[in-house]
C-alpha positions as CSV (number, residue, x, y, z in Angstrom):
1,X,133.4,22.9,16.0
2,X,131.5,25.6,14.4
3,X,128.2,25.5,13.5
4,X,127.2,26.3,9.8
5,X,125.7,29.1,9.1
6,X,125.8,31.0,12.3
7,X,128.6,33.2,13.8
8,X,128.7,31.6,17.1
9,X,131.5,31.2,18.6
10,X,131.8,27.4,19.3
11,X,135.7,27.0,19.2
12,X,137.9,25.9,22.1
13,X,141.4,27.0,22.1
14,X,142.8,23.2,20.4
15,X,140.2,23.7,17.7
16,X,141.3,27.2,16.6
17,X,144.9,26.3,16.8
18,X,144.2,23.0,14.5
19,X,142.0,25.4,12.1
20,X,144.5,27.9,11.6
21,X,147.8,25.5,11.7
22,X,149.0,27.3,14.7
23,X,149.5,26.1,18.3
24,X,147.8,27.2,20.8
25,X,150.7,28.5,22.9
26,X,151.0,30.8,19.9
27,X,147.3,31.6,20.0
28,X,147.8,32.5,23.7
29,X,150.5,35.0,22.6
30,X,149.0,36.8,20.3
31,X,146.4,37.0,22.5
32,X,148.5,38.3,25.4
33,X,149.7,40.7,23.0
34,X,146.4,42.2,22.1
35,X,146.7,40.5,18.4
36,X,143.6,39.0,18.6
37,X,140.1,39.6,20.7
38,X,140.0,37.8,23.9
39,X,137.1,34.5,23.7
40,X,133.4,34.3,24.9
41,X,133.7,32.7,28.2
42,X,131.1,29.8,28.5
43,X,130.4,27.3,31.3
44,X,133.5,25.8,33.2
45,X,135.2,28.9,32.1
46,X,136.2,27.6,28.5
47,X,136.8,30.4,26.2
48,X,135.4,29.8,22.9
49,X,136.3,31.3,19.7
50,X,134.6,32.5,16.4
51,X,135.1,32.4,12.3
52,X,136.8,36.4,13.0
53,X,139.3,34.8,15.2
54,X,140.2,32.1,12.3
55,X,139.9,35.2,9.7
56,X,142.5,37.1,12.2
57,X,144.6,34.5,12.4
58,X,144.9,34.2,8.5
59,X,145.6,38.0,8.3
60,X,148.4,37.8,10.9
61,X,150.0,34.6,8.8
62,X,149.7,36.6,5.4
63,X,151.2,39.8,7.1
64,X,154.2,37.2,8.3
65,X,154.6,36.0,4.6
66,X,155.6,38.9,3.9
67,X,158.2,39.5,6.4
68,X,156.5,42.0,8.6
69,X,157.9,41.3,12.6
70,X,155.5,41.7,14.9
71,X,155.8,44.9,16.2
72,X,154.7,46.5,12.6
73,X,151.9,43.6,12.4
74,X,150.3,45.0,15.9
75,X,150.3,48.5,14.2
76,X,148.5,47.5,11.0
77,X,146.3,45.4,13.3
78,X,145.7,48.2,15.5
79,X,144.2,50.6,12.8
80,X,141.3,48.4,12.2
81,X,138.4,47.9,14.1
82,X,138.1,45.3,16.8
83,X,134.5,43.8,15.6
84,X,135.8,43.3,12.0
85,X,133.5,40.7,10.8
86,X,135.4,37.8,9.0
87,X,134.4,39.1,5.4
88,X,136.3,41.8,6.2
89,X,139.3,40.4,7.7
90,X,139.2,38.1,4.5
91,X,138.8,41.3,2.3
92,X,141.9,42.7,4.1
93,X,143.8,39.7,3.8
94,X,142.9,39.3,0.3
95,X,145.1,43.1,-0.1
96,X,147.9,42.1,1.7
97,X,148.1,38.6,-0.2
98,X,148.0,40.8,-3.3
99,X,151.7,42.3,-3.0
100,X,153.8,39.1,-3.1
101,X,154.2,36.6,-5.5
102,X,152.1,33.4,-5.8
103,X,153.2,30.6,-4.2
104,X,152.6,26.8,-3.7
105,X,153.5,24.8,-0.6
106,X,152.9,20.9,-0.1
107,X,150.4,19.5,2.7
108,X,149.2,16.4,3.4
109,X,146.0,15.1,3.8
110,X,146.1,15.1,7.8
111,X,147.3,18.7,7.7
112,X,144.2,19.7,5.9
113,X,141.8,18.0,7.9
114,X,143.1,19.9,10.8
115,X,142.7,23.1,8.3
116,X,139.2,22.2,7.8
117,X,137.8,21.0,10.9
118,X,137.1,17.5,10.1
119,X,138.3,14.7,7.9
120,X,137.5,15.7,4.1
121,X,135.7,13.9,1.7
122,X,136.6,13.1,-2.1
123,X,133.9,16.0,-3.0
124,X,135.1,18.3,-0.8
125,X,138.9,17.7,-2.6
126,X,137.5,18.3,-5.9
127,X,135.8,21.8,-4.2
128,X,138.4,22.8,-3.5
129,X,140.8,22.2,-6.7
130,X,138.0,23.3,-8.8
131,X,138.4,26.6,-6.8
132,X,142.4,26.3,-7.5
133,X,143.0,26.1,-3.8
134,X,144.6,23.1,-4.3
135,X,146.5,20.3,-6.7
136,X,146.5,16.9,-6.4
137,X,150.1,14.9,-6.6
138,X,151.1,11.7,-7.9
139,X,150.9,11.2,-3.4
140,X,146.9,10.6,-3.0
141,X,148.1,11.7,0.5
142,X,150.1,14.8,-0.4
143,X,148.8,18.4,-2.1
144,X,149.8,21.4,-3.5
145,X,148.3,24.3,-2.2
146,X,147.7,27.7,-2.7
147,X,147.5,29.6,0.8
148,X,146.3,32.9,-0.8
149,X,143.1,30.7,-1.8
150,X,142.8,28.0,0.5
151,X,141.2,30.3,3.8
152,X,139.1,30.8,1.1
153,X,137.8,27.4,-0.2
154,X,137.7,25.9,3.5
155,X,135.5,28.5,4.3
156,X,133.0,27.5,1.0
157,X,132.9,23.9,1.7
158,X,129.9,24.2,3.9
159,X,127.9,26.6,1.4
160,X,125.0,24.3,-0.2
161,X,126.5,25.0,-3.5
162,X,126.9,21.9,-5.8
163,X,130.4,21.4,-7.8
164,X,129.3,22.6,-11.4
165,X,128.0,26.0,-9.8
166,X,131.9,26.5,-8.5
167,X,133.5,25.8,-11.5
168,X,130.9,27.8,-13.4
169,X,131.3,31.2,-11.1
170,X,135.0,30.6,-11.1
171,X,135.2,30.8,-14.6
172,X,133.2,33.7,-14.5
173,X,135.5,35.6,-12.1
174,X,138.7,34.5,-14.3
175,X,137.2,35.7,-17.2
176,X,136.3,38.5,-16.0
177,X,139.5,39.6,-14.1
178,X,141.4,38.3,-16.9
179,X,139.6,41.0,-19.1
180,X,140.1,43.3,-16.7
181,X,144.0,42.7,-16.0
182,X,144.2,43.0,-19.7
183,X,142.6,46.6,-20.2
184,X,144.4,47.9,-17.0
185,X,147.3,46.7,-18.1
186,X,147.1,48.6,-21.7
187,X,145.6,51.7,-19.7
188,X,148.8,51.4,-17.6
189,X,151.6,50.5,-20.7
190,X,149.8,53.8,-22.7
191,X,148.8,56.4,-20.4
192,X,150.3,55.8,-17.2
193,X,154.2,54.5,-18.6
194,X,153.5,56.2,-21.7
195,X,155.9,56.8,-24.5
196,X,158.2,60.2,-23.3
197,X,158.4,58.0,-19.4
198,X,159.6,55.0,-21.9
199,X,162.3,57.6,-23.4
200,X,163.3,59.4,-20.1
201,X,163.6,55.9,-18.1
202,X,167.1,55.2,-20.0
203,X,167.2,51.4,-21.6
204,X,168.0,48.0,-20.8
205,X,167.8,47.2,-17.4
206,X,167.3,50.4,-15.8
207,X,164.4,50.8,-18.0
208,X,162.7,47.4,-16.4
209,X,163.9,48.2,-12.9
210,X,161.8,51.9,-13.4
211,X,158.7,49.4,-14.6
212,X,158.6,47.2,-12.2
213,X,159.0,49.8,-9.5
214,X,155.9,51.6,-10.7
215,X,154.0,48.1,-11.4
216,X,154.8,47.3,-8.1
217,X,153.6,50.5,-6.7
218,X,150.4,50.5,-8.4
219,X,149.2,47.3,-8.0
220,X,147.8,46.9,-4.4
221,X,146.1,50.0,-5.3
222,X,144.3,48.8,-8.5
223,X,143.4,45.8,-6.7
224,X,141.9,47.4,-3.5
225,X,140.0,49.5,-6.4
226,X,138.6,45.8,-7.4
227,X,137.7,45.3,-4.4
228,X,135.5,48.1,-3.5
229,X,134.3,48.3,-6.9
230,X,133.1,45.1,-6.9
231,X,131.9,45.2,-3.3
232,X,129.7,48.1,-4.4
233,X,128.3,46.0,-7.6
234,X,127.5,43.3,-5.2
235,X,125.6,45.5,-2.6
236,X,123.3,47.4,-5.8
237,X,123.0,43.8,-7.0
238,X,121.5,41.9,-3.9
239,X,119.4,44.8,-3.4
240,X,117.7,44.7,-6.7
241,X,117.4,41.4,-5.9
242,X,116.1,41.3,-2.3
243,X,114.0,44.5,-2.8
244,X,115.5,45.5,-0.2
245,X,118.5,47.2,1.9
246,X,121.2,44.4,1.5
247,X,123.8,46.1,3.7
C-alpha cells in the first residue's frame, strides 16, 4: 500500500491495477507502450509503483472518456515531462475533465474499496459526499459517483483534516467559482458575443449552434486560466505564510 504522506513508491503491480480499476494486463500494456514510467525495482525483483503512476493512470482514463484512441493519447502523453509529480498530472487531468459534460456512473461499495486501497469507513463515505464525489442510493451498497472528482476525494481521505473543514473549504471554492462563472459569463454574453456577433450570427438555431461553438471553444481555455491563476494565488499565499520560498 502506500504510505501517507510520503511519495514512495510501495505499490505492487495488483495494487495499482485495484487502485486505478484497471487490470494489470492493461497496466503491463501501457507500460510496454511507453504510456506510463517503468517501476522501482525492489528486492526479489518486484516492481513497485508510486501516487504519479495512479495520477497517470487517471489522465489516460479521462483522455479515453473522451474518445481519444491511443495513438493520439501517447502523443498528448508524450509532450509532458516524464517526472510529472501527481499534482500535476491531477492538474492536467483536471483540463481534460473540463471539456465534456458531467457525468454520474454507479459503483458499489467493493469497487470503491479497491479504488481506495482499503475497505472504507462510514467517515470516509461522508468525506467523500461532502466533497460531491459521491451519492449515496436507496442500495447502502451501491453509489453514484462523479469520476471527475472521485481521484480527487480518494486522494484527501488520508489528509488529517476533519469533516466540517471539507465542507467549509468546499463551500468556499463553490462560492467562489460560482461568482466567477457568473462574471465570465457576462464578460463573455457582452464583450466577447456582443450585440453586432448576436445580429450577424442569423437566428434561431443557427444562432445557438454559433454560441455554443464559441462556448465550447473558450472554455478549456478560461479554465486552464483558473488554474494557473489560482495556482499563482496559492504559491504568493503559502509564502506569506511560511516566510519562505513555497515552490
Amino acid at each position: 500500500m502506500t504510505t501517507p504522506g510520503t511519495e514512495e513508491p510501495t505499490l505492487t503491480v495488483d495494487e495499482l491495477a485495484a487502485r486505478a480499476g484497471v487490470t494489470v494486463r492493461t497496466i503491463r500494456f501501457y507500460s510496454t507502450r511507453g504510456l506510463l514510467p517503468p517501476p522501482v525495482i525492489g528486492p526479489r525483483r518486484v516492481g513497485h509503483y508510486g501516487p504519479e503512476h495512479l495520477s497517470r493512470l487517471a489522465l489516460i482514463e479521462q483522455l479515453q472518456r473522451h474518445g481519444m484512441t491511443l495513438s493520439a493519447i501517447e502523443r498528448y502523453l508524450s509532450q509532458l515531462p516524464q517526472d510529472l509529480s501527481e499534482d500535476d498530472l491531477a492538474i492536467h487531468r483536471t483540463l481534460v475533465a473540463s471539456w465534456g459534460p458531467d457525468a454520474r456512473e454507479e459503483a458499489t461499495r467493493e469497487q470503491l474499496d479497491r479504488r481506495a486501497g482499503r475497505e472504507l469507513a462510514e467517515e470516509d463515505i461522508d468525506r467523500l459526499a461532502a466533497l460531491d464525489a459521491l451519492e449515496r442510493t436507496d442500495d447502502p451498497d451501491r453509489f453514484r459517483i462523479d469520476p471527475k472528482v472521485l481521484h480527487l476525494g480518494l486522494r484527501l481521505l488520508d489528509v488529517p483534516i476533519e469533516l466540517e473543514t471539507i465542507r467549509t473549504a468546499h463551500a468556499v471554492v463553490l462560492e467562489h467559482t460560482r461568482s466567477a462563472a457568473r462574471e465570465l459569463s457576462r464578460l463573455f454574453r457582452d464583450e466577447v458575443w456582443g450585440p453586432e456577433r448576436d445580429h450577424e450570427s442569423g437566428s434561431g438555431p443557427e444562432r445557438m449552434r454559433a454560441k455554443k461553438s464559441l462556448s465550447a471553444h473558450m472554455q478549456p481555455l478560461v479554465v486552464e486560466a483558473l488554474v494557473i491563476a489560482f495556482q499563482r494565488s496559492m504559491k504568493h499565499e503559502l509564502r506569506a505564510w511560511y516566510g519562505q520560498d513555497a515552490d
